[in-house]
DSSP file (Angstrom, degrees, kcal/mol; ACC not computed):
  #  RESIDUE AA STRUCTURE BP1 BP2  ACC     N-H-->O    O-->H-N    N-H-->O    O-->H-N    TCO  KAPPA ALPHA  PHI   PSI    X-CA   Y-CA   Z-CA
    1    1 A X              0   0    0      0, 0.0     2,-0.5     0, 0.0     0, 0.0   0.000 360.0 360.0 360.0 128.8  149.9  269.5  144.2
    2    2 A X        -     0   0    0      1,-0.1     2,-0.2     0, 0.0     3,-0.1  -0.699 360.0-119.7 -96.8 136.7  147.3  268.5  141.9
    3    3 A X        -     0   0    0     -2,-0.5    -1,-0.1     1,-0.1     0, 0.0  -0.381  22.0 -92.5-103.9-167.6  144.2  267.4  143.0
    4    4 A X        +     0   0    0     -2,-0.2     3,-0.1     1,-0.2    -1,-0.1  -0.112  42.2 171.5 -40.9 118.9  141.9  264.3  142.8
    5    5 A X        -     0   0    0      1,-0.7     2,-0.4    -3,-0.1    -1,-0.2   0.765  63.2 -13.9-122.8 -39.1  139.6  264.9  139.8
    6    6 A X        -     0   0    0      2,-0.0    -1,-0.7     0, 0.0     2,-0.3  -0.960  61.7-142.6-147.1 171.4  137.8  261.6  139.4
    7    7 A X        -     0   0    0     -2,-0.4     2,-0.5    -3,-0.1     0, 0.0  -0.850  11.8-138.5-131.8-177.2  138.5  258.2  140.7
    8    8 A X        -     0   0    0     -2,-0.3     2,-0.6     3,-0.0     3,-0.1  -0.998  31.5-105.6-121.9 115.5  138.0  254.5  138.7
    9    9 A X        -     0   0    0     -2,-0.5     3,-0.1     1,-0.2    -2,-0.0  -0.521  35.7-171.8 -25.2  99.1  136.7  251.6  140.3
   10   10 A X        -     0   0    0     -2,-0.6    44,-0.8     1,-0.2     2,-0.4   0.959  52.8 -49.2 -74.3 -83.0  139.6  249.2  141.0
   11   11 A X  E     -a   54   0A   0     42,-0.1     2,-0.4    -3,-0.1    -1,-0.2  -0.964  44.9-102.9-161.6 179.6  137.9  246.3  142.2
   12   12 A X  E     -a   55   0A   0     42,-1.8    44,-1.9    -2,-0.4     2,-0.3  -0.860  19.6-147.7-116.5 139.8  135.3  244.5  144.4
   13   13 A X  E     +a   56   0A   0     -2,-0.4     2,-0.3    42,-0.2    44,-0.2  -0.787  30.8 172.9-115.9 133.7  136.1  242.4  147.7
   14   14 A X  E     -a   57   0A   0     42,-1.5    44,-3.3    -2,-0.3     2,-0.5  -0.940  30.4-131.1-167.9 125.6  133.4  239.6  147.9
   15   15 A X  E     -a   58   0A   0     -2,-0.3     2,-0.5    42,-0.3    44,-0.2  -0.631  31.6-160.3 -55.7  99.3  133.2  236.7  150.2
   16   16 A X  E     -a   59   0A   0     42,-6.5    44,-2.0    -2,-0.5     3,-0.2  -0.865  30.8-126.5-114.4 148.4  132.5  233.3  148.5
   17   17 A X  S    S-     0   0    0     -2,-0.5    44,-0.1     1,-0.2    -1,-0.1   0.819 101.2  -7.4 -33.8 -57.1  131.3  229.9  149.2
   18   18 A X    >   -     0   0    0     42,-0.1     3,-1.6    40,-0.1     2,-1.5  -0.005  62.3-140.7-148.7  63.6  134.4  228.3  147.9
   19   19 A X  T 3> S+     0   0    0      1,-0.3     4,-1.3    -3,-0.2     5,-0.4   0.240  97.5  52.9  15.3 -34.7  137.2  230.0  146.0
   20   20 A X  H >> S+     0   0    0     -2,-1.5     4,-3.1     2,-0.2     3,-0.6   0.884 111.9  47.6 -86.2 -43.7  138.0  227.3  143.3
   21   21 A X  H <> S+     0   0    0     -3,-1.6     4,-1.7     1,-0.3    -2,-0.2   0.876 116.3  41.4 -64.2 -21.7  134.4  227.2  142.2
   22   22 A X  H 3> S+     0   0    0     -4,-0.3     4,-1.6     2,-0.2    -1,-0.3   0.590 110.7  53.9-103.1   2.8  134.1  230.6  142.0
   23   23 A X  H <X S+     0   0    0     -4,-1.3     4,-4.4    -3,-0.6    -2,-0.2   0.834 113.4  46.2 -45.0 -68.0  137.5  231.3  140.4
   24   24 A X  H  X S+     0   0    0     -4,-3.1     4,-5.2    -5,-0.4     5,-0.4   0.971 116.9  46.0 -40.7 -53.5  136.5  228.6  137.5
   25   25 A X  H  X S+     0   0    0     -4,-1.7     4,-1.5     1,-0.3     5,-0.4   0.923 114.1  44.6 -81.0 -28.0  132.8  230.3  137.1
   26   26 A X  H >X>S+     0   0    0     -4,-1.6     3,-1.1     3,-0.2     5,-0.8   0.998 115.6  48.3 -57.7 -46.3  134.2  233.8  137.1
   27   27 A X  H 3X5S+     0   0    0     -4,-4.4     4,-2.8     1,-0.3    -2,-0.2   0.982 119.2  42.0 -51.4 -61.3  137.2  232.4  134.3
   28   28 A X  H 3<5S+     0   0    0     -4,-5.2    -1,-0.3     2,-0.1    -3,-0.2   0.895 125.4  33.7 -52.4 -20.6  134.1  230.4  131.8
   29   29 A X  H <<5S+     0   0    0     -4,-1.5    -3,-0.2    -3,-1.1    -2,-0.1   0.901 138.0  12.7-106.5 -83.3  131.7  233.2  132.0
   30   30 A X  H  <5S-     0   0    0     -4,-0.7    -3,-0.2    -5,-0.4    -2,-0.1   0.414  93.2-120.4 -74.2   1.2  133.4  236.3  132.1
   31   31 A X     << +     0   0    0     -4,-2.8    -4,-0.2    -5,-0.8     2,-0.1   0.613  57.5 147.1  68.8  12.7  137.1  235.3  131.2
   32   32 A X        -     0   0    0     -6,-0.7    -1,-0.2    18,-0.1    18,-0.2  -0.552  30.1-152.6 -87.0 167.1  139.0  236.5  134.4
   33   33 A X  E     -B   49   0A   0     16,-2.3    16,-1.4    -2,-0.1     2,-0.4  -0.623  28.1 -96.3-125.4-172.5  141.8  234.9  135.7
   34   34 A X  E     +B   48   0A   0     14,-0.3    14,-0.2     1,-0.2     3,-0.1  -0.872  43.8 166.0-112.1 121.5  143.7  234.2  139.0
   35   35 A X  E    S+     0   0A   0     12,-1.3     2,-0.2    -2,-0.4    -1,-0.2   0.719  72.1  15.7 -98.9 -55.0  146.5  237.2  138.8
   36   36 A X  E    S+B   47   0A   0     11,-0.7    11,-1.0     2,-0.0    -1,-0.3  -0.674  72.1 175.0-117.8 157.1  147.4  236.6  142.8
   37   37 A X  E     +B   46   0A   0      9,-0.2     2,-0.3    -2,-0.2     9,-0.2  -0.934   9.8 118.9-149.8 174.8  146.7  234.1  145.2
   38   38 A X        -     0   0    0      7,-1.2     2,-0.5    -2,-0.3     7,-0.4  -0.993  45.7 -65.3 162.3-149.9  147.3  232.8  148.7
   39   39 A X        -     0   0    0     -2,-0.3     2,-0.5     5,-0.2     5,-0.2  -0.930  26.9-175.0-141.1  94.1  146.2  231.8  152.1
   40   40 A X  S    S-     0   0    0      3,-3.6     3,-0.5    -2,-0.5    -2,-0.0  -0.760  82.2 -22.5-136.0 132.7  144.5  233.8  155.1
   41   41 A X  S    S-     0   0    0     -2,-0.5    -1,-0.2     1,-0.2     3,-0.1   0.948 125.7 -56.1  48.5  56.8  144.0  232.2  158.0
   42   42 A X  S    S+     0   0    0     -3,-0.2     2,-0.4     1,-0.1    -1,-0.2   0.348 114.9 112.1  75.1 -24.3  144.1  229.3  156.2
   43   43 A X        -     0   0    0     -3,-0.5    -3,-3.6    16,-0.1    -1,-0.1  -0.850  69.1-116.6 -92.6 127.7  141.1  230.2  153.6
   44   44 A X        +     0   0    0     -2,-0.4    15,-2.9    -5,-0.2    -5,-0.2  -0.342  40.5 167.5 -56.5 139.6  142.2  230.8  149.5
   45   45 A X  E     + C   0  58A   0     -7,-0.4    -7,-1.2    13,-0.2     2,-0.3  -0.828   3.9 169.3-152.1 169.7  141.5  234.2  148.6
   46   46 A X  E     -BC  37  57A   0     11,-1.3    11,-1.2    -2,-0.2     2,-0.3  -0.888  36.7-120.3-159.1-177.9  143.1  235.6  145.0
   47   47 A X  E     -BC  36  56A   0    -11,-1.0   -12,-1.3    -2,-0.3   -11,-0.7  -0.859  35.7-152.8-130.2 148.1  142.4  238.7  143.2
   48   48 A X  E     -BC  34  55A   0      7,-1.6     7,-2.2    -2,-0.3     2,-0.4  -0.999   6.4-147.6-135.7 118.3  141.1  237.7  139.8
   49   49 A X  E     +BC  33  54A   0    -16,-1.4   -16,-2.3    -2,-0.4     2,-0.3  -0.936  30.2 170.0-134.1 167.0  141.2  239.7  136.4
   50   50 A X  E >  S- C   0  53A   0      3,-2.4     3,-1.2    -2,-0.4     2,-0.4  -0.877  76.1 -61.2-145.9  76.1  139.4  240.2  133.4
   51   51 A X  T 3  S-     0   0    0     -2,-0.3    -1,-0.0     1,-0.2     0, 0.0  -0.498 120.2 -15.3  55.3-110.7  141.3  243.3  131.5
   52   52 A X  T 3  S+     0   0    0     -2,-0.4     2,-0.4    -3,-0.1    -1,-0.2   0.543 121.3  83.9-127.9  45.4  141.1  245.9  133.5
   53   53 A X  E <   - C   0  50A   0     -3,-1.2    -3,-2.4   -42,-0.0     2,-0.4  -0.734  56.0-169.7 -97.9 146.2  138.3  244.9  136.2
   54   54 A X  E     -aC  11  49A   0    -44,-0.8   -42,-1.8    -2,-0.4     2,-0.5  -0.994  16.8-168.2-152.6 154.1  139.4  242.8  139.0
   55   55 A X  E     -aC  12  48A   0     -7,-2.2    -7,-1.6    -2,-0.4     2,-0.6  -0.995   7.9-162.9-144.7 114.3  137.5  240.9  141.6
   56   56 A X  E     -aC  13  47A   0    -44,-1.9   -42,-1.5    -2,-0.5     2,-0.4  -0.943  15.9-167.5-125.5 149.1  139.5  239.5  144.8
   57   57 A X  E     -aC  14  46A   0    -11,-1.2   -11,-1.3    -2,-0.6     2,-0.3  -0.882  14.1-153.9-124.6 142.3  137.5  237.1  146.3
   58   58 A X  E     -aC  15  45A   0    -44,-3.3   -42,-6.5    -2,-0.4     2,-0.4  -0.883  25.7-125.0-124.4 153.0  138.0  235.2  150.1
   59   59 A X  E     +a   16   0A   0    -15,-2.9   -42,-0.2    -2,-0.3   -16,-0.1  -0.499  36.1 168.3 -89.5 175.7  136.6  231.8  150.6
   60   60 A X    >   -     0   0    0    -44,-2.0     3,-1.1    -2,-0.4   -42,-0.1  -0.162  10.0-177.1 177.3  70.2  134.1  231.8  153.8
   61   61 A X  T 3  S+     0   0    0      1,-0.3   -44,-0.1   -44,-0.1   -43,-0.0   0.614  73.8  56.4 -37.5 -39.4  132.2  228.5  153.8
   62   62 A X  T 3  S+     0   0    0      2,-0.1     2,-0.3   -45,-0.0    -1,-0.3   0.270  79.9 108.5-106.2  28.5  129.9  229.4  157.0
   63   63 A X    <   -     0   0    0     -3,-1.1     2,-0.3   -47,-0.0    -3,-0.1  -0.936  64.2-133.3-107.8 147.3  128.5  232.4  155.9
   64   64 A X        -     0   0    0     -2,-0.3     2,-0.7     1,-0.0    -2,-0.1  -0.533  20.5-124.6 -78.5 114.7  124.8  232.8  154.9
   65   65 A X        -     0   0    0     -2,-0.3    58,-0.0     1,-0.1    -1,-0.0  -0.791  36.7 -98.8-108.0 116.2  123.7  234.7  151.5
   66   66 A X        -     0   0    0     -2,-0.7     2,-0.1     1,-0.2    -1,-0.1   0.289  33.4-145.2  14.6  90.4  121.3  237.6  151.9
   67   67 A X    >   -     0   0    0      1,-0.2     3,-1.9     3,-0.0     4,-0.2  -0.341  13.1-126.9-117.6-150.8  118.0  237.2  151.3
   68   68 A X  G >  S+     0   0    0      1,-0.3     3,-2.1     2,-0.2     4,-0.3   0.859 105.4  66.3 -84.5 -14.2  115.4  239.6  149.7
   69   69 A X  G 3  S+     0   0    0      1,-0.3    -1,-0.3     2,-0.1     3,-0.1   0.695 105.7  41.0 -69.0 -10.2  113.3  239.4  152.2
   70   70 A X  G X  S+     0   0    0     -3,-1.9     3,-0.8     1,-0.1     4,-0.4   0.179  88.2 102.3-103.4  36.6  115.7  241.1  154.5
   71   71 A X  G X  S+     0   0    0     -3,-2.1     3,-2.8     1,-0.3    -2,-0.1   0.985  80.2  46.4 -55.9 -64.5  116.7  243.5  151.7
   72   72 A X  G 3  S+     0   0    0     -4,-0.3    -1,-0.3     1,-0.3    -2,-0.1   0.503 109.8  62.6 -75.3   2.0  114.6  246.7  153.0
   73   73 A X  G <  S+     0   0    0     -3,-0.8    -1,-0.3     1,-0.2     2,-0.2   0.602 106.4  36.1-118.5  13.3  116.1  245.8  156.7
   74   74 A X  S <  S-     0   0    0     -3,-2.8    -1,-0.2    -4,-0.4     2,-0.1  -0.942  82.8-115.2-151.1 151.3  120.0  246.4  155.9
   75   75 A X        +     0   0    0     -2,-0.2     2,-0.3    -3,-0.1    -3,-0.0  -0.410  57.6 154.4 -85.4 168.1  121.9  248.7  153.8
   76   76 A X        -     0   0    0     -2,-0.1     2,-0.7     3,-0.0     3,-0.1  -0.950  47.5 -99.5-166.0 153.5  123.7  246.2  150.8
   77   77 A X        -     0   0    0     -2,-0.3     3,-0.1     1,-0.2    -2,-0.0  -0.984  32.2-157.6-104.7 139.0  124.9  246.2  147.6
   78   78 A X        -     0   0    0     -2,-0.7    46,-0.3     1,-0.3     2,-0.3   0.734  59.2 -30.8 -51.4 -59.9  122.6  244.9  145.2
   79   79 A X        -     0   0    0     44,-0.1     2,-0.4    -3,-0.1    -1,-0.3  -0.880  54.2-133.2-131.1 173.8  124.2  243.9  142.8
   80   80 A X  E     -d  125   0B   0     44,-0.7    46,-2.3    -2,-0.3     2,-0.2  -0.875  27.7-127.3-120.8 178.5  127.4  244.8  140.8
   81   81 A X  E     -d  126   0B   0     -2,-0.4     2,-0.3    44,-0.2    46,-0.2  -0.616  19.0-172.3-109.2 176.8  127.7  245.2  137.2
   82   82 A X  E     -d  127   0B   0     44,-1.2    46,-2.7    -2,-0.2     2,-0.6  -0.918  19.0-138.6-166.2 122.0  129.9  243.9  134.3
   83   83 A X  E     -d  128   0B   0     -2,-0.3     2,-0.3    44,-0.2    46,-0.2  -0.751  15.5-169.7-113.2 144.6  129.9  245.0  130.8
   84   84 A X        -     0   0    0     44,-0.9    46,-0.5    -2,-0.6    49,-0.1  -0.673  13.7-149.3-120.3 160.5  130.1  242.6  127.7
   85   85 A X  S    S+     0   0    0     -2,-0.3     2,-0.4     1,-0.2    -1,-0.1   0.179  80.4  44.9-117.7 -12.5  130.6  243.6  123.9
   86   86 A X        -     0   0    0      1,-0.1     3,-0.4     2,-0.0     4,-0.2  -0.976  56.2-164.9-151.2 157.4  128.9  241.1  122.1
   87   87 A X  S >  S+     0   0    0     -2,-0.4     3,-0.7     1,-0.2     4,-0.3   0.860  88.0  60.3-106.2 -36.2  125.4  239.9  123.0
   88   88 A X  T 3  S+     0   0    0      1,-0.2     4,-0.2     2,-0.2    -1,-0.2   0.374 108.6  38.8 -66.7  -4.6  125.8  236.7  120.6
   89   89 A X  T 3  S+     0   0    0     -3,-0.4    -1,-0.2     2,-0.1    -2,-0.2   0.362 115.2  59.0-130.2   8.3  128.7  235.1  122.2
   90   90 A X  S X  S+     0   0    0     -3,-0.7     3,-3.5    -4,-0.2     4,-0.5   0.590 113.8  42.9 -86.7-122.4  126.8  236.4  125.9
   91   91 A X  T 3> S+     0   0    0     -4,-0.3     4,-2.7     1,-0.3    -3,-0.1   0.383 107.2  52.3  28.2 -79.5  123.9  234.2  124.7
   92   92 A X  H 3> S+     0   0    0     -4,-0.2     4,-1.8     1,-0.2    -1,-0.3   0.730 112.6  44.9 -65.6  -3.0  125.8  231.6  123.7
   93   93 A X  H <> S+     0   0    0     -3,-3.5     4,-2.7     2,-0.2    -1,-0.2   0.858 109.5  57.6 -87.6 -45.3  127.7  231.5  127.5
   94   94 A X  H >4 S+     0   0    0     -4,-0.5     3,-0.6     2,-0.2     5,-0.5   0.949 115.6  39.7 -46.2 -79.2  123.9  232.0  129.2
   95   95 A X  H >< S+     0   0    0     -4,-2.7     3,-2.3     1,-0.2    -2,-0.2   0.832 115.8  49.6 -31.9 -72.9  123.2  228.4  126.9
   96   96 A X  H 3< S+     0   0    0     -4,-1.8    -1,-0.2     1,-0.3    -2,-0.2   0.720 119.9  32.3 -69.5 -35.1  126.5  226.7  127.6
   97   97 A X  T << S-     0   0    0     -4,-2.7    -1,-0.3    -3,-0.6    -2,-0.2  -0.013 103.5-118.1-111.4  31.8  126.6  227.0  131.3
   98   98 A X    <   -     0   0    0     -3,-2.3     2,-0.3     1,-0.1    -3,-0.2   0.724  42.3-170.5  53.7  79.7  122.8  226.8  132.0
   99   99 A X        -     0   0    0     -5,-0.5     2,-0.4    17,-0.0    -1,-0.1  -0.862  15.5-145.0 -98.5 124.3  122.7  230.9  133.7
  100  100 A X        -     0   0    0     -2,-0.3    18,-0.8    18,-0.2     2,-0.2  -0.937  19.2-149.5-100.6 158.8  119.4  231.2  135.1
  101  101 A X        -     0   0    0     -2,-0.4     2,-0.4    16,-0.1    16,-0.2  -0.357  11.9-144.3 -98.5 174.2  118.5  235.0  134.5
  102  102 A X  S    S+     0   0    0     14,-0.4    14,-0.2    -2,-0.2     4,-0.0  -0.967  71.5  25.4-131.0 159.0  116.3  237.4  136.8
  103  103 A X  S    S-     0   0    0     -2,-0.4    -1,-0.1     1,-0.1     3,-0.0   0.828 127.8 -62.4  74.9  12.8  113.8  240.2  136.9
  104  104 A X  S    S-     0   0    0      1,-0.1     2,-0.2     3,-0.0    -1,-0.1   1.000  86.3-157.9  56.2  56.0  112.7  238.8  132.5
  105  105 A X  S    S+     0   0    0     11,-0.1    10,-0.2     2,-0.1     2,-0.1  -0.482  74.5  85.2 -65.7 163.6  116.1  239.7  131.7
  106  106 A X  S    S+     0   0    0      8,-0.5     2,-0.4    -2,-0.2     9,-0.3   0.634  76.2 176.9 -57.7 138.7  117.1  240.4  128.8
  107  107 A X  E     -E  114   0B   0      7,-3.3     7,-3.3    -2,-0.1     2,-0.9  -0.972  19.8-137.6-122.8 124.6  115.8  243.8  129.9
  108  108 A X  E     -E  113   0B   0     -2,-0.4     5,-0.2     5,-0.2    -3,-0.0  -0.703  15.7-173.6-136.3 160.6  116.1  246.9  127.9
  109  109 A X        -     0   0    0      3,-1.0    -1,-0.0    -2,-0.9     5,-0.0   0.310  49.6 -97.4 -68.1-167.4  117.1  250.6  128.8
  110  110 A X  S    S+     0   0    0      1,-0.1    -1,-0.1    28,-0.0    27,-0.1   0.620 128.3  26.2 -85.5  -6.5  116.9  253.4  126.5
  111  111 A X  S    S+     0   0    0     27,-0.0    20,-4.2    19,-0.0    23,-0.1   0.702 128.8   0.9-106.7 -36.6  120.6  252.9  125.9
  112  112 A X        -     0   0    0     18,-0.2    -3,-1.0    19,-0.1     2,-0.4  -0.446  54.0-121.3-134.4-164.7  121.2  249.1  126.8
  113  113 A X  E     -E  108   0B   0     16,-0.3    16,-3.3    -5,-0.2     2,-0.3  -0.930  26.1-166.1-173.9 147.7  120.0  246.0  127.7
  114  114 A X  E     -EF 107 128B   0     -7,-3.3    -7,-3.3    -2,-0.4    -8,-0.5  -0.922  15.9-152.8-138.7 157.3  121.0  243.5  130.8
  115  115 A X  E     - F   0 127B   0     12,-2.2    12,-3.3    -2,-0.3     2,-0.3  -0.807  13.1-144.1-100.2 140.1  120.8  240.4  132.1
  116  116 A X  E     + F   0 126B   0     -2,-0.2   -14,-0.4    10,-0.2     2,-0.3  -0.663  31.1 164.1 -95.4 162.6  120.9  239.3  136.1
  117  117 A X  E     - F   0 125B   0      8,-2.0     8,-2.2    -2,-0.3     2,-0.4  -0.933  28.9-130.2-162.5 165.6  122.6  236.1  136.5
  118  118 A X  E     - F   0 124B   0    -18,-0.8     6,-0.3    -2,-0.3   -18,-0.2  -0.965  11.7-131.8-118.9 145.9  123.9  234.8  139.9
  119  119 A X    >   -     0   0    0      4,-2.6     3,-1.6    -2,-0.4   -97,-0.1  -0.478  37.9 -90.0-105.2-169.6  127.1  233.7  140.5
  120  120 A X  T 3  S+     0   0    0      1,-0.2    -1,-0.1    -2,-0.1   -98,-0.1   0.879 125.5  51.9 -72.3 -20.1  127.7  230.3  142.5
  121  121 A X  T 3  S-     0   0    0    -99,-0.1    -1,-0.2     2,-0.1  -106,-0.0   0.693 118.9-109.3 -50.8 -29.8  127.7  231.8  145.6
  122  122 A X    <   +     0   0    0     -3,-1.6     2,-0.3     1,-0.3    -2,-0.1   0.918  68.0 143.8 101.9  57.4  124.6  233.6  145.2
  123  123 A X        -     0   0    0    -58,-0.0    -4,-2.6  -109,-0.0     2,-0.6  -0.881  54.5-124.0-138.2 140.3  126.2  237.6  144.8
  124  124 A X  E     - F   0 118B   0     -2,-0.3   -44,-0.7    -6,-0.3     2,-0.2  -0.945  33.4-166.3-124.6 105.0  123.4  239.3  141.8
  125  125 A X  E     -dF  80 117B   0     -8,-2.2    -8,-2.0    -2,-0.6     2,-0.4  -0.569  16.5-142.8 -93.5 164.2  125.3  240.6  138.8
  126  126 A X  E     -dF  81 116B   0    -46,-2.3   -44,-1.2   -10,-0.2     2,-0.5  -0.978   6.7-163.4-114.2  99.3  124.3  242.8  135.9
  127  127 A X  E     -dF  82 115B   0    -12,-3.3   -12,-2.2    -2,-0.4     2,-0.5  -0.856  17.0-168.4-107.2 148.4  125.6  242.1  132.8
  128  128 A X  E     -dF  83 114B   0    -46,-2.7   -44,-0.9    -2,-0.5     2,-0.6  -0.926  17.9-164.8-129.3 120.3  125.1  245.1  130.6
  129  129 A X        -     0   0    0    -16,-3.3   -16,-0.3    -2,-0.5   -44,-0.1  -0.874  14.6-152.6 -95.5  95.2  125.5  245.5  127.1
  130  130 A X    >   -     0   0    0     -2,-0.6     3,-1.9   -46,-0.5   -18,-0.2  -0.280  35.1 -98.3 -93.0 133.6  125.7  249.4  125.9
  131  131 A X  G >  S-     0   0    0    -20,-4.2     3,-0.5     1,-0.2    -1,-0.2  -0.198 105.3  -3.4 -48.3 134.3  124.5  250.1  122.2
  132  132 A X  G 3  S-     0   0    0      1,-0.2    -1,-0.2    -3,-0.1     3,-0.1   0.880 119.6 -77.2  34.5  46.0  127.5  250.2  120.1
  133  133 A X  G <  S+     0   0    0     -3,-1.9     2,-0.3     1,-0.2    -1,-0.2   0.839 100.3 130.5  42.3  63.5  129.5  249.9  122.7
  134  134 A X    <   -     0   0    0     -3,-0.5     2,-0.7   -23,-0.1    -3,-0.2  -0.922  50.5-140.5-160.3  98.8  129.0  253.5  123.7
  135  135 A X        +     0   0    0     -2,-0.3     2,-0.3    -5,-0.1   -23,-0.0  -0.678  47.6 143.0 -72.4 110.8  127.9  254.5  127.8
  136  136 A X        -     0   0    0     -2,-0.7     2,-0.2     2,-0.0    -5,-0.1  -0.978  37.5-144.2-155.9 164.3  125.6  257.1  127.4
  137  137 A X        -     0   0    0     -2,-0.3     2,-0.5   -26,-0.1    -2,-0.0  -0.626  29.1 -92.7-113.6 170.7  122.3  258.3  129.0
  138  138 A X              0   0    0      1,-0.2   -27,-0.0    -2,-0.2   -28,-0.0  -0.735 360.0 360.0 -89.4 143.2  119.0  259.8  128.1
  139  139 A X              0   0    0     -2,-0.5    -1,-0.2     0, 0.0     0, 0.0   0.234 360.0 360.0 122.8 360.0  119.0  263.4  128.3
């Protein structure tokens, strides 16, 4: 039996405000689409993908989004990330859909440069754009 040597991210389970709106903003911004759908307990949830990152998302209308002042009093994810390949047609998506950014994005690493954006629920992405499309670190 061989084992487990690394593992992949599959994908990230996130709560939303409404399911169609945040189906549409992931499709314009990042290009995923609705692979699955359905109904629980009455609430849309779908799994959504965008090559081979996937996001399934459940509506929840009466829940409350996190704010920083109670960051440092529960543990959270912060954000997640999302990696683009060209910074000129990222631009031109920032422009077209009004994105406000955070934290005086564009910010850049020794390797990369990001933008925060929010999505319409209020969940703090990264999008990160690697020189020449190359993940690498200093050292």
């Amino acid at each position: 039996m061989t084992e487990q040597k690394k593992a992949a991210l599959d994908h990230l389970n996130l709560t939303v405000r409404n399911f169609e709106e945040a189906a549409n903003w992931y499709g314009k911004v990042f290009g995923f689409r609705v692979v699955e759908q359905g109904l629980d307990d009455g609430r849309p949830w779908g799994v959504l993908r965008s090559g081979d990152s996937m996001l399934c998302i459940y509506e929840n209308p009466g829940l409350a989004v996190p704010r920083d002042e109670d960051s440092e009093k529960f543990y959270k994810i912060y954000h997640f990330g999302l990696r683009i390949q060209n910074r000129e047609v990222w631009e031109k998506t920032l422009r077209e859909h009004r994105l406000a950014t955070y934290y005086g994005s564009p910010l850049k690493y020794p390797h990369s440069t990001s933008w925060y954006v929010t999505d319409p629920t209020g969940h703090m992405i990264e999008v990160a754009l690697w020189d020449n499309d190359q993940v690498r670190f200093a050292g």
